[in-house]
C-alpha positions in Angstrom: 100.1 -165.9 48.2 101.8 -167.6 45.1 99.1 -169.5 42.9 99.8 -173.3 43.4 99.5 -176.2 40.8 95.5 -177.6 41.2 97.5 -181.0 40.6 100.1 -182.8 42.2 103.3 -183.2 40.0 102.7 -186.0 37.3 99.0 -186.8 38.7 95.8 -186.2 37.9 96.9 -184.6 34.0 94.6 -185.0 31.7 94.2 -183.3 28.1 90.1 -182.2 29.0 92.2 -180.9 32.5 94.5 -179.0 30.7 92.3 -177.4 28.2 90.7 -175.1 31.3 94.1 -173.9 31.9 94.7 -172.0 28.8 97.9 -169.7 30.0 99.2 -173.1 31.2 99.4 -175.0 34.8 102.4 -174.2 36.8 103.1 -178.1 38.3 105.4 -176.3 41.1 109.1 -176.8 41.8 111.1 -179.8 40.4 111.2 -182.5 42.6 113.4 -185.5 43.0 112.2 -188.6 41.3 115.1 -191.1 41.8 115.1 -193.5 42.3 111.8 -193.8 44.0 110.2 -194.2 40.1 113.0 -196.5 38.9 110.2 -200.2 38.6 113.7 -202.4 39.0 113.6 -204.1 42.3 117.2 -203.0 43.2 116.2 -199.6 42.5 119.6 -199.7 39.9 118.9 -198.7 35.9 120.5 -201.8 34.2 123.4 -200.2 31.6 123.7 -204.2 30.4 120.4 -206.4 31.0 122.1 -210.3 30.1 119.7 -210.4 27.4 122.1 -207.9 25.3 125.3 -209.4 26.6 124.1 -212.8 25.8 123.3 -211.6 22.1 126.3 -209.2 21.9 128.4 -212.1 22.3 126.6 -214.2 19.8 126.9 -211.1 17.1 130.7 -210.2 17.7 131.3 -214.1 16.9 129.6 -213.6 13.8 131.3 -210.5 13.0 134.5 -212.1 13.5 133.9 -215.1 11.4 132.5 -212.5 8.8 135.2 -209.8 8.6 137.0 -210.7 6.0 135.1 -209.8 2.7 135.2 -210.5 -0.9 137.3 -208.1 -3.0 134.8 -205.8 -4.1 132.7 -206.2 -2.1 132.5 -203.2 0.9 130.1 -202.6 4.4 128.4 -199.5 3.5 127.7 -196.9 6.1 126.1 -193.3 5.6 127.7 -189.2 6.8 126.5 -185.9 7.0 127.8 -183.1 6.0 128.1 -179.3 8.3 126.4 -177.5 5.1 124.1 -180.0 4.0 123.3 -182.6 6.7 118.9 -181.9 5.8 117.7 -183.0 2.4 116.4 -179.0 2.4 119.7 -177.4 3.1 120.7 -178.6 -0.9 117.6 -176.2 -2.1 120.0 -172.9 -0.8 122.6 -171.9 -3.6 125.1 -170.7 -0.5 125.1 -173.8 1.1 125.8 -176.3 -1.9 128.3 -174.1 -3.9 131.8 -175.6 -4.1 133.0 -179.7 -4.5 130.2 -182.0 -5.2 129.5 -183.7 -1.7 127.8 -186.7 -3.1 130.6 -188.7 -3.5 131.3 -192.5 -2.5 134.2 -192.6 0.1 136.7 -195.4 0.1 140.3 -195.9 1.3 143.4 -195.1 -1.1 144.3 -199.1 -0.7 140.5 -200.4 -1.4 140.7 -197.5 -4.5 143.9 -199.2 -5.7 143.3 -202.6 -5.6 140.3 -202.0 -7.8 141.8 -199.4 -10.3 139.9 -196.9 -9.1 140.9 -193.3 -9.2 139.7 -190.2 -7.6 136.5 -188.7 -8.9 136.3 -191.7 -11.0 132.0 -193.1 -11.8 131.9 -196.0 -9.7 128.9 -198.0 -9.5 127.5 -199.3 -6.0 125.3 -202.3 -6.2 123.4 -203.6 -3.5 120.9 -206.4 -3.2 118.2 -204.3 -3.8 119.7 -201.7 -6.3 122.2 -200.0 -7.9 123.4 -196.2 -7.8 126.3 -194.6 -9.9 128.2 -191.4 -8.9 131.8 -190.1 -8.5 134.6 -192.1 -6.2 136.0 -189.8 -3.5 139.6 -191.3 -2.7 140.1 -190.7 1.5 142.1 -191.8 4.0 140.0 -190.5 6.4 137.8 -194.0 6.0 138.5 -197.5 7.1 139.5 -200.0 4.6 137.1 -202.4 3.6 134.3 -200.0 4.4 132.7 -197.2 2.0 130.0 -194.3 2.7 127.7 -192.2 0.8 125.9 -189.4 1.8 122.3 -189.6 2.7 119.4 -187.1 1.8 120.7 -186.7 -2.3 118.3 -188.0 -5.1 116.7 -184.8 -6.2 116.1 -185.8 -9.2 112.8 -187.4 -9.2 109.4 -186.1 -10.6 107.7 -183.2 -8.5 110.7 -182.3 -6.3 110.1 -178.7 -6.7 113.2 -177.7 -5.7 115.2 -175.7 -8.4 118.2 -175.4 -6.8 118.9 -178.8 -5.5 118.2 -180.5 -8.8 121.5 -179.2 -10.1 123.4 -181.0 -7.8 120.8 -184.0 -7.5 123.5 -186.5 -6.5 122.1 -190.4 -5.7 119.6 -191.6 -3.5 121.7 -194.0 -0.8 117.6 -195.1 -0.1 117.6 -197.2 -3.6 120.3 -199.5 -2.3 119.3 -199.4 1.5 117.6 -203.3 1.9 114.6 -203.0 3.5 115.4 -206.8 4.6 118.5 -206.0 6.2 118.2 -206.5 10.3 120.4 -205.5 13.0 121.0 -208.9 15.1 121.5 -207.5 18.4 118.3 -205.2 18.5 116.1 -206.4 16.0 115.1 -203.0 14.2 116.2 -202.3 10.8 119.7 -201.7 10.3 120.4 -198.9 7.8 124.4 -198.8 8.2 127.0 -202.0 7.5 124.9 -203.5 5.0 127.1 -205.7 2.1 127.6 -203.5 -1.1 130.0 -204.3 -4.0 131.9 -201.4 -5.9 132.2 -201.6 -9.5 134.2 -199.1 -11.7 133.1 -197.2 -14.9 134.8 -196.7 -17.9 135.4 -193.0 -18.2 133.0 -191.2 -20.9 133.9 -190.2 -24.0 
């Protein structure tokens, strides 16, 4: 007949066990699990333990006393793009050609009530740091809220990587605060953190 598992689905599996198996262990046919292995006494997964709710409330009141910022002064959030969303995609000569993509999004109405114009240096200063590179005018972002790419900054000693130090673009990590948390989690929060956008004289 068939050779059978030596172990019974998700017992008895060991890393010394599974070494004497070299061509593998075959643990049988999948099985149903739920929700015999769900540890909730109801047997239910909780979508929405009160804990979160509790807290989501408390952040969304904060938000909402919050929302209206500074002029200036912008929640920045990061994007990918198709051709270049790995830091290693910017070392092939195909996939960067064209438009920089390391731009700084912002709304035509945020663009115009600083005096900002497209393609214009802007500089982007966090608590933590500053970065300078082009303004990319776009309605296809939210007022009050500007994004920069992440996985540029190829400009730094050793990179080794010919091709993407032509197009080395700006690090979004040198203005990302390391103190920044998210409320309702409590992990770092690398997107909505404060930013304010200052524009450059052009060069002569």
């Amino acid at each position: 007949g068939a050779w059978r598992s030596p172990f019974r689905p998700y017992t008895g599996l060991n890393l010394k066990r599974l070494k004497k198996y070299v061509h593998g262990v075959d643990l049988g046919p999948l099985q149903p699990r739920l929700p015999e292995v769900l540890r909730t006494k109801d047997k239910i997964i909780d979508l929405a333990p009160t804990v979160f709710l509790d807290r989501f409330e408390a952040v969304m009141a904060g938000s909402a006393k919050t929302a209206k910022l500074e002029s200036g002064t912008f929640r920045l959030i990061g994007r990918r793009h198709l051709r270049d969303n790995n830091s290693w995609m910017h070392n092939s000569k195909r996939l960067v050609k064209g438009k920089g993509r390391c731009t700084v999004m912002m709304h035509p109405e945020d663009a115009a009530i600083l005096g900002t114009q497209d393609q214009q240096t802007v500089r982007v200063r966090s608590r933590v740091g500053v970065i300078e590179l082009p303004l990319e005018v776009s309605a296809d972002i939210m007022r009050g809220v500007v994004c920069v790419p992440h996985g540029y900054g190829h400009n730094r000693p050793d990179t080794r990587l010919s091709v993407a130090e032509t197009t080395a673009g700006e690090s979004v990590n040198d203005i990302t605060d390391e103190m920044l948390i998210d409320e309702l989690t409590g992990n770092a929060a690398f997107s909505g953190q404060l930013v304010s956008i200052e524009p450059l004289p052009a060069r002569a």
